[in-house]
DSSP file (Angstrom, degrees, kcal/mol; ACC not computed):
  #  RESIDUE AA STRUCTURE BP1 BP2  ACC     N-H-->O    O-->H-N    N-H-->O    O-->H-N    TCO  KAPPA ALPHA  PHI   PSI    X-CA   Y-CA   Z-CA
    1    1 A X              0   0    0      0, 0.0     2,-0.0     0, 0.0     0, 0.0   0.000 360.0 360.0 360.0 130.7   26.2  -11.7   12.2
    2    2 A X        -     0   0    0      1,-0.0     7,-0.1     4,-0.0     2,-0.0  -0.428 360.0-129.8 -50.0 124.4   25.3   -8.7    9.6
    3    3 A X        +     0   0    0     -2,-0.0     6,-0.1     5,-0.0    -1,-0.0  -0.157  67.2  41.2 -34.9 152.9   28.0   -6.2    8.3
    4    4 A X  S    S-     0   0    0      4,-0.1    -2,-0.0     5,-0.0     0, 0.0   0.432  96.5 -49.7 106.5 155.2   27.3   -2.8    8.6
    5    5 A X    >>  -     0   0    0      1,-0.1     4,-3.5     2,-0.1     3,-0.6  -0.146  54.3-110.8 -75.8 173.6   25.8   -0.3   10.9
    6    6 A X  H 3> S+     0   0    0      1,-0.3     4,-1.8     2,-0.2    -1,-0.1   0.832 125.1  44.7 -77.5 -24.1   22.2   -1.2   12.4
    7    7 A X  H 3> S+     0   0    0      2,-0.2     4,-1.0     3,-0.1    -1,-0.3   0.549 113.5  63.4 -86.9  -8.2   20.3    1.9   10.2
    8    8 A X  H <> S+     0   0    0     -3,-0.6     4,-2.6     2,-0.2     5,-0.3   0.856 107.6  36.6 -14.0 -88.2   22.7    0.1    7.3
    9    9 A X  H  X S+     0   0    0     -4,-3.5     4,-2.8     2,-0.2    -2,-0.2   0.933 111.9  60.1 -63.5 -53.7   21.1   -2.8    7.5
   10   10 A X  H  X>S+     0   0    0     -4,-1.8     4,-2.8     2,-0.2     5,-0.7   0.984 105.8  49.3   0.1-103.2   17.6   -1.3    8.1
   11   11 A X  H  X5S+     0   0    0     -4,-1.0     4,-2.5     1,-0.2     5,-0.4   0.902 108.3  51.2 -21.1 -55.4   17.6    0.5    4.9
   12   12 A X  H  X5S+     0   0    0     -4,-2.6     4,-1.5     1,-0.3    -1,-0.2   0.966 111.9  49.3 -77.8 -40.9   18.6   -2.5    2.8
   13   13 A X  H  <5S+     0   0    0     -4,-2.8    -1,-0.3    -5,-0.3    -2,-0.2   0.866 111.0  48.7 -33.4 -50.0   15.8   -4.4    4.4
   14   14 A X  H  <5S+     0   0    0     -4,-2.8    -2,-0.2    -5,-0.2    -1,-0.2   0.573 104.6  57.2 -64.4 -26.2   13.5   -1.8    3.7
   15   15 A X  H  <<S+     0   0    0     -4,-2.5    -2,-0.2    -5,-0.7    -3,-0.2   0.946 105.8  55.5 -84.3 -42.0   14.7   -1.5   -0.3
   16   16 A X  S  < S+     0   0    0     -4,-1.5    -1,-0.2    -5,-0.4    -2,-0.2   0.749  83.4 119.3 -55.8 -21.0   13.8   -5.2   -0.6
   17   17 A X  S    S-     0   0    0     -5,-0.1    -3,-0.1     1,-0.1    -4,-0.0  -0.269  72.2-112.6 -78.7 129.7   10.1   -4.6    0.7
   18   18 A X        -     0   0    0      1,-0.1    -1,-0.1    -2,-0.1    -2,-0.1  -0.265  27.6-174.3 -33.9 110.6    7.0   -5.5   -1.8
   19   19 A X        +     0   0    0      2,-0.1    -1,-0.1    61,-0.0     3,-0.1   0.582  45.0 127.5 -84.7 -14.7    5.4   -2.1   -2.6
   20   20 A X  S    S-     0   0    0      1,-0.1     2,-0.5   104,-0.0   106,-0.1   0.022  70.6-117.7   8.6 100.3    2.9   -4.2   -4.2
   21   21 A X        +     0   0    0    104,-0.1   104,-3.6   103,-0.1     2,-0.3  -0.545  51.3 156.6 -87.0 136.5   -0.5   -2.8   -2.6
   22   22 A X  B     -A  124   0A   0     -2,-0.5     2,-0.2   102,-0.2   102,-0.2  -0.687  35.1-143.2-136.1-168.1   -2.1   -5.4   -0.7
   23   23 A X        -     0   0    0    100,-1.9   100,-0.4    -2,-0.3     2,-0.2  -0.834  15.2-164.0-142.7 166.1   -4.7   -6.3    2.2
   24   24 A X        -     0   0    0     -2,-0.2     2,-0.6    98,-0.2    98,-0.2  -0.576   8.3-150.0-168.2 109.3   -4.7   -9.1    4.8
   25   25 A X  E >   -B  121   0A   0     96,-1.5    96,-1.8    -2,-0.2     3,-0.7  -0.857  11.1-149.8 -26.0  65.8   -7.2  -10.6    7.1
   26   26 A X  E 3   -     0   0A   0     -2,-0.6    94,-0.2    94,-0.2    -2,-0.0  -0.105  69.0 -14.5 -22.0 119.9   -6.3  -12.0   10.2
   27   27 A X  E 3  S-     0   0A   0      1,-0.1    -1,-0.2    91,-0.0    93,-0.2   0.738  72.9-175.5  50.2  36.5   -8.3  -15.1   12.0
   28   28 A X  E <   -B  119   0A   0     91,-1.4    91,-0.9    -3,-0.7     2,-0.8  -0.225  39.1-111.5 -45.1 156.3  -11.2  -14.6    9.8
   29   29 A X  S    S+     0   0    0     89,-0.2    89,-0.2     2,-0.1     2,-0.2  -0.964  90.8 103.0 -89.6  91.1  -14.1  -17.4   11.1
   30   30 A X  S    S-     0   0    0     -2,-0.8     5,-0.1    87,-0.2    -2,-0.1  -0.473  71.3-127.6 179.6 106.2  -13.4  -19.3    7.7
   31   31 A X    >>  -     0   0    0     86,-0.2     4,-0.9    -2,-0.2     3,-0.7  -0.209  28.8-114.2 -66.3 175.3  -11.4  -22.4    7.0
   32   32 A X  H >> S+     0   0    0     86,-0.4     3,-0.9     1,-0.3     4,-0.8   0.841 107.0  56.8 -77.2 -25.2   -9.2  -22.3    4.7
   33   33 A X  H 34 S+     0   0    0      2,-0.2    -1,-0.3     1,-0.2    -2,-0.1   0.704 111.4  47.6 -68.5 -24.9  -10.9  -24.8    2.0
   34   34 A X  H <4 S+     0   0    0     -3,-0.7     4,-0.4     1,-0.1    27,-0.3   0.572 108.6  53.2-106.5   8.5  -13.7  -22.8    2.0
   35   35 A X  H <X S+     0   0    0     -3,-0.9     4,-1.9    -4,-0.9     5,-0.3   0.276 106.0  52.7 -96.1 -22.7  -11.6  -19.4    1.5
   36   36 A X  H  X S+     0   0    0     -4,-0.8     4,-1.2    -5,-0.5    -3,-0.1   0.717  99.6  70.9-103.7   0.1   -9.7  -20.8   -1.5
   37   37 A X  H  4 S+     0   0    0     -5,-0.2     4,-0.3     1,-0.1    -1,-0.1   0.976 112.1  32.2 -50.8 -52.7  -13.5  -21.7   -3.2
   38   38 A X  H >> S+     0   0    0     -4,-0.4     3,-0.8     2,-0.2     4,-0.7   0.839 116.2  51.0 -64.9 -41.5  -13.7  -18.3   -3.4
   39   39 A X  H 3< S+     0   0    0     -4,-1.9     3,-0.5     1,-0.2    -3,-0.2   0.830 106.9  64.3 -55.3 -41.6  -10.0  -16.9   -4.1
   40   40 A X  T 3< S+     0   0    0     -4,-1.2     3,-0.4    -5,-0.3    -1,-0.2   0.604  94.6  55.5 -62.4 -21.8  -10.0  -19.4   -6.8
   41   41 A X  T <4 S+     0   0    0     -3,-0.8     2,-0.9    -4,-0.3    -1,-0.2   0.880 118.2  30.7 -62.1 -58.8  -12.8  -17.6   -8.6
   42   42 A X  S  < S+     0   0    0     -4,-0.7     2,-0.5    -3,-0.5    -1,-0.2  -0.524  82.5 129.7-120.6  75.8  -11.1  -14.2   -8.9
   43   43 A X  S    S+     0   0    0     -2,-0.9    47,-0.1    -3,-0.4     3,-0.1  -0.986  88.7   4.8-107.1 119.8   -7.4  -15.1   -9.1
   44   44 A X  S    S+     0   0    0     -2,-0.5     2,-0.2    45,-0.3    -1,-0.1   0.479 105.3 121.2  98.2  -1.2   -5.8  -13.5  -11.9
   45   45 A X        -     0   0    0      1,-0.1    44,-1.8     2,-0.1    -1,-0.3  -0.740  67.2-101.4-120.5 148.2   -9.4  -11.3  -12.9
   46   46 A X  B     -D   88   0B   0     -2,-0.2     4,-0.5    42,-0.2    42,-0.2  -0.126  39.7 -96.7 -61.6 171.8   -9.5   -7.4  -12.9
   47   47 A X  S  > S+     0   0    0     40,-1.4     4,-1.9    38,-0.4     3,-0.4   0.834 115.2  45.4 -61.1 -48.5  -10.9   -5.5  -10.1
   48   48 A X  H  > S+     0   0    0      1,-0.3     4,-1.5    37,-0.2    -1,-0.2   0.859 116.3  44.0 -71.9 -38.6  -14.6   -4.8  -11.4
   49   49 A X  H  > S+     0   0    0      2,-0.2     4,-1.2     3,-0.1    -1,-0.3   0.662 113.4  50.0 -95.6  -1.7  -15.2   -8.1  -12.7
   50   50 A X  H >> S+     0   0    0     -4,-0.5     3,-3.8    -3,-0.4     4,-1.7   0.826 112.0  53.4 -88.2 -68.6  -13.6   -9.8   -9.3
   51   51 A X  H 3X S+     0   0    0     -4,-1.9     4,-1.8     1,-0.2    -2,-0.2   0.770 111.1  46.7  -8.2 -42.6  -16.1   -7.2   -7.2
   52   52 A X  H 3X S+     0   0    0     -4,-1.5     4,-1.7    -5,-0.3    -1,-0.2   0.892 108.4  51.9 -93.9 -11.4  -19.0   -8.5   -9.1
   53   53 A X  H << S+     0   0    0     -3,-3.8     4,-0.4    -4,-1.2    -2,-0.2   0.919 114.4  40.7 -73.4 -26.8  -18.1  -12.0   -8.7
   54   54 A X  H >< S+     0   0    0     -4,-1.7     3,-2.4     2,-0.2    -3,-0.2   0.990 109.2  64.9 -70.0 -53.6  -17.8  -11.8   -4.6
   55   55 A X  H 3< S+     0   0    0     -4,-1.8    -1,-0.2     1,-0.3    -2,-0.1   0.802 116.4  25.8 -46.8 -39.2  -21.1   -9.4   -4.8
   56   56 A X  T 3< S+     0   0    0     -4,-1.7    -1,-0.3     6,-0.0    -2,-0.2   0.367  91.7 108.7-100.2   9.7  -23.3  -12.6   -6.2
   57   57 A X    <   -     0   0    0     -3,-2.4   -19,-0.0    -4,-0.4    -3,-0.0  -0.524  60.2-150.2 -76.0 169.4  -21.5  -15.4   -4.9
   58   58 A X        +     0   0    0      4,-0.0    -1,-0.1     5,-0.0     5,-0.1   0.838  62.4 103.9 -97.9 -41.1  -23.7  -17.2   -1.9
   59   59 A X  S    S-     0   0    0      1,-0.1     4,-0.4     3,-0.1    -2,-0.0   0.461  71.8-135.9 -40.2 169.4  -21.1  -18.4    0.0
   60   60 A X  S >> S+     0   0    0      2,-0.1     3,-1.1     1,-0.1     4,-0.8   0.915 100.5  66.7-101.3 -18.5  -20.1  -16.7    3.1
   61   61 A X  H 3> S+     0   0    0    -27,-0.3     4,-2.6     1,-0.2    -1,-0.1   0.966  96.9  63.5 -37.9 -61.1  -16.3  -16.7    2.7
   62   62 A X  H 3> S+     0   0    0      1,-0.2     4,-0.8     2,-0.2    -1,-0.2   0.749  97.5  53.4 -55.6 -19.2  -17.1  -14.1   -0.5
   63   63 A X  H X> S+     0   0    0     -3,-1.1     4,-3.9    -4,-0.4     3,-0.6   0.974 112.5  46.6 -68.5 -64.1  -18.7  -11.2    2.0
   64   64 A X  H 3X S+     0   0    0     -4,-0.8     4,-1.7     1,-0.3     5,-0.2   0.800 118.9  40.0 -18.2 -58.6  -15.0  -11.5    4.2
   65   65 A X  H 3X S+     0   0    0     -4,-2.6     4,-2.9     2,-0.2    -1,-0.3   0.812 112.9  56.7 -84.4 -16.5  -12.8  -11.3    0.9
   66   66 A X  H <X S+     0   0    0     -4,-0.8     4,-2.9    -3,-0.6     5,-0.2   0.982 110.5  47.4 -67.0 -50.2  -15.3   -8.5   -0.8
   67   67 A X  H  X S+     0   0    0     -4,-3.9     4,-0.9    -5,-0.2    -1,-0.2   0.770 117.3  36.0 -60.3 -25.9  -14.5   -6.7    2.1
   68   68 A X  H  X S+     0   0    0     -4,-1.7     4,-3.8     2,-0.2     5,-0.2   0.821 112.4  61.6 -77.4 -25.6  -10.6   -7.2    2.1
   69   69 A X  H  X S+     0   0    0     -4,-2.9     4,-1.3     1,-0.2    -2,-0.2   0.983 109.9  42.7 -45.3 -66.1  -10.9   -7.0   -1.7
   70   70 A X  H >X S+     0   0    0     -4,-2.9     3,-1.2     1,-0.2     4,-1.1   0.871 114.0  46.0 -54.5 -46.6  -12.3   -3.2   -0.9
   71   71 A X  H 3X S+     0   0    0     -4,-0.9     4,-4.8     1,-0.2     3,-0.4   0.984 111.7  51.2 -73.5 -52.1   -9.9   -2.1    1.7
   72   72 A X  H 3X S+     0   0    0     -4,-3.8     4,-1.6     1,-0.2    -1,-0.2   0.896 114.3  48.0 -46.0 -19.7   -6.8   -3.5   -0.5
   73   73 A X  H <X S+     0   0    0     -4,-1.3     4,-1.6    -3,-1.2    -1,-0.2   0.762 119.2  40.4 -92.3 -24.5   -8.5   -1.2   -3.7
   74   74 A X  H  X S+     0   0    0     -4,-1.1     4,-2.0    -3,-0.4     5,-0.5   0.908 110.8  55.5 -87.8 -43.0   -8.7    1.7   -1.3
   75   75 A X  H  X>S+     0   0    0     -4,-4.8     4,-2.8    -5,-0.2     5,-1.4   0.870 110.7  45.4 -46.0 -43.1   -5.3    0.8    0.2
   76   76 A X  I  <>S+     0   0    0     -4,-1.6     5,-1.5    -5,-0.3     6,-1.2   0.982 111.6  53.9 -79.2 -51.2   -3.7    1.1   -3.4
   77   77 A X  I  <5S+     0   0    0     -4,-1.6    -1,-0.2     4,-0.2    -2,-0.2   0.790 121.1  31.3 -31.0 -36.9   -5.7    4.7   -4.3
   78   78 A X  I  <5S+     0   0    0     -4,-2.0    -1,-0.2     3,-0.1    -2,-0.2   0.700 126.9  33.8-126.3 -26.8   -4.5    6.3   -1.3
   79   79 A X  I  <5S+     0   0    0     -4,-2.8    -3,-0.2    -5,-0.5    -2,-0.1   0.670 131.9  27.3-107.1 -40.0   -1.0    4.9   -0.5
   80   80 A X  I   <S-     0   0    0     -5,-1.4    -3,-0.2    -4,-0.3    -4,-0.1   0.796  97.3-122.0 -77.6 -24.0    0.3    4.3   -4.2
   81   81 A X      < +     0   0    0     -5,-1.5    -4,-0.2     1,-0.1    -3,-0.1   0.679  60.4 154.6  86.6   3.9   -1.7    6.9   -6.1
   82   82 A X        -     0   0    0     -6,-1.2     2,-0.4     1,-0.1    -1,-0.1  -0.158  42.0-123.0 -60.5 152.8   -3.2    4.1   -8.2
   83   83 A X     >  -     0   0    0      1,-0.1     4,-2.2    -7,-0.0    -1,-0.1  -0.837  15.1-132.8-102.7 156.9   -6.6    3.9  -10.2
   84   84 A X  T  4 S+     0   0    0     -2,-0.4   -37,-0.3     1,-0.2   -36,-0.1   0.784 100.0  60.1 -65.4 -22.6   -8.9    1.3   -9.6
   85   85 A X  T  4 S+     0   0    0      1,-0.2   -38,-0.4   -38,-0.1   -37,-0.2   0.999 101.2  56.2 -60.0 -49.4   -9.5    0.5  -13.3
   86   86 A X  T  4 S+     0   0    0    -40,-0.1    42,-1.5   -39,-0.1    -1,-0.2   0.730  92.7  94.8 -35.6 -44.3   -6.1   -0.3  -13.8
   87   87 A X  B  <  +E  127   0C   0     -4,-2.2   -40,-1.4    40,-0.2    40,-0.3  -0.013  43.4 173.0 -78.5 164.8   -5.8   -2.8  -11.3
   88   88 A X  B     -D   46   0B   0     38,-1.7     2,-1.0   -42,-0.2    38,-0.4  -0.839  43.6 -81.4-130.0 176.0   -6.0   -6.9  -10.9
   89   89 A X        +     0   0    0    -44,-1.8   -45,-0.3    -2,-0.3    36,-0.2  -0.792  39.2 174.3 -93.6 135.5   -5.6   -9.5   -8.8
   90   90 A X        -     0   0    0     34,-1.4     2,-0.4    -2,-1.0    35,-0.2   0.697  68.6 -13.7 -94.1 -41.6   -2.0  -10.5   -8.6
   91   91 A X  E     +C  124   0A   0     33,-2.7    33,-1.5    -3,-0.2    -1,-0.4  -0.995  56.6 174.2-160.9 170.0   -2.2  -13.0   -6.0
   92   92 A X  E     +C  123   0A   0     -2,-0.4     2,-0.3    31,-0.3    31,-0.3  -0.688  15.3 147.3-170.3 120.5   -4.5  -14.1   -3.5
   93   93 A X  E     -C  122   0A   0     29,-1.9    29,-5.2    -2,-0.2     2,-0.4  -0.979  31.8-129.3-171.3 154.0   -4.3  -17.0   -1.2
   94   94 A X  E     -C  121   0A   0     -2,-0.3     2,-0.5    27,-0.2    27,-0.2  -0.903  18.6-150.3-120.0 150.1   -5.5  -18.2    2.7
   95   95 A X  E     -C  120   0A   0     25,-1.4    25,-1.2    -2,-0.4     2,-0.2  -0.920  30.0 -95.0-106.7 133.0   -3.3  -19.7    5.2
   96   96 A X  E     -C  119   0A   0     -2,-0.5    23,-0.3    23,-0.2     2,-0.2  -0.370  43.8-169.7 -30.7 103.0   -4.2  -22.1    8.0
   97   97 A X  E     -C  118   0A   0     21,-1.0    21,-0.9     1,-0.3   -65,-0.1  -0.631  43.3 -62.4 -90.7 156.9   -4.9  -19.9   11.5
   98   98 A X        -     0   0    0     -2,-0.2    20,-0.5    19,-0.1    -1,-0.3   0.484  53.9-123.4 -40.4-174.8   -5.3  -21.7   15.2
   99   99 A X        -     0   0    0     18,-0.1    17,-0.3    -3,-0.1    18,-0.2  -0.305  10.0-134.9-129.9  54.8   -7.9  -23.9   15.4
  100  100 A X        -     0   0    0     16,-0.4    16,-1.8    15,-0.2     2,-0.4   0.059  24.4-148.5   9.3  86.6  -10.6  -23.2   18.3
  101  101 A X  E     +F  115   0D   0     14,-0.2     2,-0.3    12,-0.0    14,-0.2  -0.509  21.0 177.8 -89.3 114.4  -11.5  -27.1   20.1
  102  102 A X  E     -F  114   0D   0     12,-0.6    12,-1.2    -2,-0.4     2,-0.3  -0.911  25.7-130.0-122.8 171.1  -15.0  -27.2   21.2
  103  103 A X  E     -F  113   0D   0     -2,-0.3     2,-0.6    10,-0.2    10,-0.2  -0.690  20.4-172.6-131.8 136.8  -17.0  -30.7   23.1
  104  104 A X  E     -F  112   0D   0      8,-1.7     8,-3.0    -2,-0.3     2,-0.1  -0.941  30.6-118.4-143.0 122.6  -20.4  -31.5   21.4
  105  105 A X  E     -F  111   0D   0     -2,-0.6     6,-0.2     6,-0.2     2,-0.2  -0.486  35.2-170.3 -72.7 139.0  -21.9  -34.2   23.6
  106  106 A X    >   -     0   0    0      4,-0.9     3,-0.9    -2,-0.1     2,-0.2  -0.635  29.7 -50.7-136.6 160.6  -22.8  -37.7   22.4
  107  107 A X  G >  S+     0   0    0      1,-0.2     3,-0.6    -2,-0.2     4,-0.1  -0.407 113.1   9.8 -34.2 115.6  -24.4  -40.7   23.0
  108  108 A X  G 3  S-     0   0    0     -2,-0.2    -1,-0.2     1,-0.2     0, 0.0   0.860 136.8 -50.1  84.2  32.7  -23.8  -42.8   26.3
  109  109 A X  G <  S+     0   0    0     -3,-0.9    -1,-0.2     1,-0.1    -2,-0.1   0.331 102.8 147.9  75.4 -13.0  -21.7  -39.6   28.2
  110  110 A X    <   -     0   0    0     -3,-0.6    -4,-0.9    -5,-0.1     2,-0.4   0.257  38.8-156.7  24.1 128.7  -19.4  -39.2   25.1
  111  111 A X  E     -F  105   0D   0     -6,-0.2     2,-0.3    -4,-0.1    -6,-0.2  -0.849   1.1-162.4-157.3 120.1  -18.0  -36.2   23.8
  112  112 A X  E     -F  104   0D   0     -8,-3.0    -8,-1.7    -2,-0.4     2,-0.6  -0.593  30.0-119.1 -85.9 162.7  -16.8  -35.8   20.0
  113  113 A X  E     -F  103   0D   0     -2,-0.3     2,-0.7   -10,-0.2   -10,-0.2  -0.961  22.3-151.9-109.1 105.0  -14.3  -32.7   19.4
  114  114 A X  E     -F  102   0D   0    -12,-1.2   -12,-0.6    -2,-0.6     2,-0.3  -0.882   6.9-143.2 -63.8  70.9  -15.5  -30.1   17.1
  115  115 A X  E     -F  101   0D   0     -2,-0.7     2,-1.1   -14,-0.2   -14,-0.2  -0.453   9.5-169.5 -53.7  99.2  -12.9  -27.8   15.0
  116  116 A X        -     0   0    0    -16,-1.8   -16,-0.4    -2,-0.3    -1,-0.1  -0.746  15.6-156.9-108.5 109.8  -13.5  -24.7   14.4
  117  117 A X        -     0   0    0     -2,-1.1     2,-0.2   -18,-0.2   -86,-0.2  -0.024   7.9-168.9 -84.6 170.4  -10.9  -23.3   11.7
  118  118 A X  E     - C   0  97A   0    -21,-0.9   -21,-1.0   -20,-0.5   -86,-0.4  -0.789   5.8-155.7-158.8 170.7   -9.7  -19.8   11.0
  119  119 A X  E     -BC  28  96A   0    -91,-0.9   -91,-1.4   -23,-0.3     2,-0.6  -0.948  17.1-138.5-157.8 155.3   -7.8  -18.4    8.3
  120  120 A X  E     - C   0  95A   0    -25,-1.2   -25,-1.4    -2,-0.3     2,-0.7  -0.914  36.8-158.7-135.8  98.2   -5.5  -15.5    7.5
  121  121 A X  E     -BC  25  94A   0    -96,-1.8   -96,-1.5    -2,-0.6     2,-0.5  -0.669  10.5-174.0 -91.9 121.9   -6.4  -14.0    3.9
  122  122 A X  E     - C   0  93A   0    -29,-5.2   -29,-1.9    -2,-0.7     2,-0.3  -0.966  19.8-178.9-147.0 177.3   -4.8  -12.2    1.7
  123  123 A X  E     - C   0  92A   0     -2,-0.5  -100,-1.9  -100,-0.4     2,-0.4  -0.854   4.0-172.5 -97.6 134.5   -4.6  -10.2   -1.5
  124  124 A X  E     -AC  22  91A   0    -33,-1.5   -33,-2.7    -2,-0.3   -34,-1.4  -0.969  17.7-166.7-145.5 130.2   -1.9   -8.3   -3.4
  125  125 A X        -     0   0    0   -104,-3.6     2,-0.2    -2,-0.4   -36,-0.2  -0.243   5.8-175.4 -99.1-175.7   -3.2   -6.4   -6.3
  126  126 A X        -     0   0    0    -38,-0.4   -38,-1.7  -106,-0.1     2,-0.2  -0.812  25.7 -94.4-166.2 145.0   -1.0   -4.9   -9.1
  127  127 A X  B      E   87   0C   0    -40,-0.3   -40,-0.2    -2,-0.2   -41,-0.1  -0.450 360.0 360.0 -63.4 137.2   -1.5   -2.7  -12.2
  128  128 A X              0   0    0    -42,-1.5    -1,-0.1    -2,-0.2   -41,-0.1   0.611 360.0 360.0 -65.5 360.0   -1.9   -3.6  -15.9
C-alpha cells in the first residue's frame, strides 16, 4: 500500500507525467501493419517535411495519421505554447485494437472468417 496522504500521492503521480505534446487515435479502421508503413516513413522527420510526406502518400492509413499528425501540431501550439517549425516527430507507433469477426460465404455451405483489424495510433512530437 502507498505512504502518504491520497492528494500526496496524486501530485507525485502527476510530476512524473509526459508533458511531451502528443495525439492518439483510438480504433482507427487500419491494421496495424499497414499503420507502421506509414509511421515508418516520418519517424524521426520534422513537422513540414512529415506533412508533405502523408499529403502524397496513396495509401489510406496516411489520410488517418495526417489528420492525428495535425491535431498533435495544434495540440502542442495551444497547450504548450510551442511553434510548429520547431517541432519533430519524437515517436510514433500503432498498437493492436479488437478485431471485428465477420462470415464471408463459401463454397458447398462453408463459411471462411474474415478479420477486420483496428489500431490505436499515436504520435508524440518534441522540439529541436
Amino acid at each position: 500500500m502507498a505512504k502518504g496522504h491520497r492528494s500526496q500521492i496524486k501530485r507525485e503521480r502527476n510530476a512524473q507525467k509526459d508533458t511531451r505534446p502528443s495525439a492518439k487515435v483510438s480504433y482507427a479502421r487500419v491494421s496495424v501493419r499497414k499503420a507502421c508503413y506509414v509511421l515508418d516513413a516520418i519517424r524521426g522527420k520534422d513537422v513540414q517535411s512529415a506533412l508533405a510526406i502523408l499529403t502524397y502518400n496513396p495509401r489510406y492509413a496516411s489520410e488517418v495519421i495526417l489528420k492525428l499528425l495535425k491535431s498533435a501540431i495544434a495540440n502542442a501550439e495551444n497547450n504548450n505554447g510551442l511553434k510548429a517549425e520547431n517541432l519533430y516527430i519524437e515517436e510514433c507507433y500503432a498498437n493492436k485494437g479488437p478485431t471485428m469477426k465477420r462470415i464471408r460465404p463459401r463454397a458447398q455451405g462453408r463459411a471462411y472468417r474474415i478479420e477486420k483489424r483496428m489500431s490505436h495510433i499515436t504520435i508524440v512530437l518534441n522540439e529541436k
